[in-house]
C-alpha positions, -999 to +999 in steps of 0.1 A: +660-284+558+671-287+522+706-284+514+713-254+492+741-271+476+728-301+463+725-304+429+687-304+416+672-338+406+664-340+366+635-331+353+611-356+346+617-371+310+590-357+279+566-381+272+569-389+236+549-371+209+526-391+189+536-386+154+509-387+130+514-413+101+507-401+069+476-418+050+486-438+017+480-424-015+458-450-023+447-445-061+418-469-063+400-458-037+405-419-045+391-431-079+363-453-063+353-420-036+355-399-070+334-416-089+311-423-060+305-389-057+300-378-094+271-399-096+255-392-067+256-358-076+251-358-114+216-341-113+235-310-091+264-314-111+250-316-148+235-279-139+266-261-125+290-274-154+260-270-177+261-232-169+298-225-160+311-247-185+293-262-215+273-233-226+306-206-226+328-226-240+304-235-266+295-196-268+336-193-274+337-216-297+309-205-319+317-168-316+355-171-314+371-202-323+406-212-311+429-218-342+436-251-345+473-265-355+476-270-396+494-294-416+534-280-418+528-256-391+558-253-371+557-240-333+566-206-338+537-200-364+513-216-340+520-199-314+521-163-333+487-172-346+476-180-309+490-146-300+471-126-326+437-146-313+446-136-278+448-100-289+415-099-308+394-118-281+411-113-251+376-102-232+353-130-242+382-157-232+396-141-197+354-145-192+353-174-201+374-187-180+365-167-147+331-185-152+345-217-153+369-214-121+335-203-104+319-231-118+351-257-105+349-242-074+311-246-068+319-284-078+343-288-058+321-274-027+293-299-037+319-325-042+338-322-008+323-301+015+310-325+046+281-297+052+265-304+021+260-267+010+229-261-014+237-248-051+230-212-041+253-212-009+281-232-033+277-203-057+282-181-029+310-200-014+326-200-049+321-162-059+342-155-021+369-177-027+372-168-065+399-141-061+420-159-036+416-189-062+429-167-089+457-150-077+469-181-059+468-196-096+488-171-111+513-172-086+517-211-086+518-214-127+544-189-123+564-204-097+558-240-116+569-220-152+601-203-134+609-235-118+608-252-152+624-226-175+653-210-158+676-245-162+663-243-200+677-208-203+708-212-185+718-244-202+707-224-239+735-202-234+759-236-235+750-232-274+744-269-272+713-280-290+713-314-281+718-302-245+690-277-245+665-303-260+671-324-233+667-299-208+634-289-226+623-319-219+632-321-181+617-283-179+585-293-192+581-323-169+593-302-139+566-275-150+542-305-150+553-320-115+551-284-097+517-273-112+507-308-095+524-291-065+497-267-064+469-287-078+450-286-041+450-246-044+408-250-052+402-274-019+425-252+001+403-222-009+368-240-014+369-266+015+389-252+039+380-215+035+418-200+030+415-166+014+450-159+017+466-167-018+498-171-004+488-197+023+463-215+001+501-220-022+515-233+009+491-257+024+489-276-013+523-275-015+529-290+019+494-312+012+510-331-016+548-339-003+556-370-013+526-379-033+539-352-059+547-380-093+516-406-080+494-376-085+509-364-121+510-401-130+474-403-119+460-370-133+474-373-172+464-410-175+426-394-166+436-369-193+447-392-223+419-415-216+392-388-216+411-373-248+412-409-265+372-420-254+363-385-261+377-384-297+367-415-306+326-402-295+331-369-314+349-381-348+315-413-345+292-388-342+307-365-360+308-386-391+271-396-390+255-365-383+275-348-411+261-379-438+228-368-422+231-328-420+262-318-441+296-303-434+279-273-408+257-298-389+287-318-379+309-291-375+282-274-349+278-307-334+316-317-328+321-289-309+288-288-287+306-328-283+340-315-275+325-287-248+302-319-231+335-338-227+356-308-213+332-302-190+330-346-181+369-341-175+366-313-154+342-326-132+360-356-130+393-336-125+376-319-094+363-350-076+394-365-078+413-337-066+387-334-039+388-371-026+429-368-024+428-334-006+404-355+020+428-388+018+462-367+027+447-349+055+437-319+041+413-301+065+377-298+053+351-276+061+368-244+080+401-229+076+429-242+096+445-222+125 
């Protein structure tokens, strides 16, 4: 018979839990994957962005142009005249855009998605996740732009201007690092079927911890050299087809140019943020319990 009184052996130690290690950001080969699959969907591709993307921004651009910046224009001026364009074209742009994040998120479905979906069901997979996409956007840009301008404000009221220039400067690049922050808020919704805004905010944010600057650092050198090779192909061609056709041929030209290399960026913008969401772990083709 067991003795009442003696004290109960220990339980058995935990076995140890198996941490997972986090993949490298590798660069190159998000690049290399990226590239990878742009070409071998370039026939698919050249269609959806062709639709979503050329055609209405050139639509905008013919029907509505953006004001462009003028010599001596200071910010303020800029940005009233932005203001007053908003106000007259507000429908045809808000459009605009809704199209294209349809259009990103049906690339980013035929870019990532391991069941390779058809056109059609990509459409259809993009049309559902469009509203979650949306309001998840709106929430992280504000988020990134509260983040950002509060210490701008606070230190303003210092009445230093040296001081609030520099925190300008530290605002914008914390806006910049936190809208990076949410930059997987497309995969989340497209690839892993999250239609909760909220939880789509919180799986990117969690998806890019500690990959935060490599990602920033990664995304705007893909932006300045598409701005720099893409200027220098639209002032070339530019230039010859107005000697050939006159000042409205090159005008109508430069900006059919200009909405071809938009739409080359942002294909290349989702294929690379589709090949990190895959490299970190994020999870593909279902949502995540």
């Amino acid at each position: 018979m067991s003795n009442p009184f003696q004290p109960a052996s220990p339980p058995p130690p935990h076995p140890p839990v198996e941490r997972r290690a986090r993949p490298r950001f590798d660069t190159m080969k998000i690049w290399d994957e990226a590239t990878g699959a742009l070409l071998a969907n370039r026939d698919v591709l050249l269609a959806v962005l062709g639709v979503f993307s050329v055609l209405p921004n050139f639509a905008l651009q013919m029907l509505a142009p953006v004001p462009e910046p003028v010599s001596g224009q200071t910010p303020e001026q800029l940005l009233t005249r932005l203001g007053l364009y908003f106000d007259a074209n507000w429908l045809p742009v808000v459009a605009v855009v809704a199209v294209q994040f349809i259009g990103m998120l049906a690339a980013l479905a035929l870019l990532g998605d391991p069941a390779r979906p058809t056109v059609r069901e990509a459409m259809r997979q993009a049309a559902r996740g469009a509203p979650s996409f949306l309001v998840a956007l709106l929430g992280g840009l504000a988020l990134a732009f509260l983040t950002g301008l509060i210490p701008v404000v606070l230190i303003g009221l210092s009445g230093s201007l040296a001081l609030t220039q520099l925190a300008a400067v530290i605002g914008t690049v914390v806006i910049l690092y936190m809208m990076v922050r949410f930059a997987f808020i497309g995969p989340a919704v497209s690839l892993s079927g999250e239609r909760n805004p909220v939880y789509a905010l919180r799986r990117s944010f969690f998806a890019t911890k500690g990959i935060g600057w490599q990602l920033l650092v990664f995304i705007l050198l893909i932006f300045v050299a598409f701005r720099i090779v893409g200027w220098l192909i639209t002032a070339a061609v530019v230039l010859v087809t107005t000697l050939v056709a006159g000042a409205a041929g090159g005008e109508l030209v430069g900006a059919l140019i200009a909405c071809f290399v938009q739409a080359a960026l942002a294909a290349t913008f989702v294929a690379v943020i589709a090949a990190s969401y895959r490299q970190v772990g994020g999870q593909v083709g279902g949502r995540a319990g």
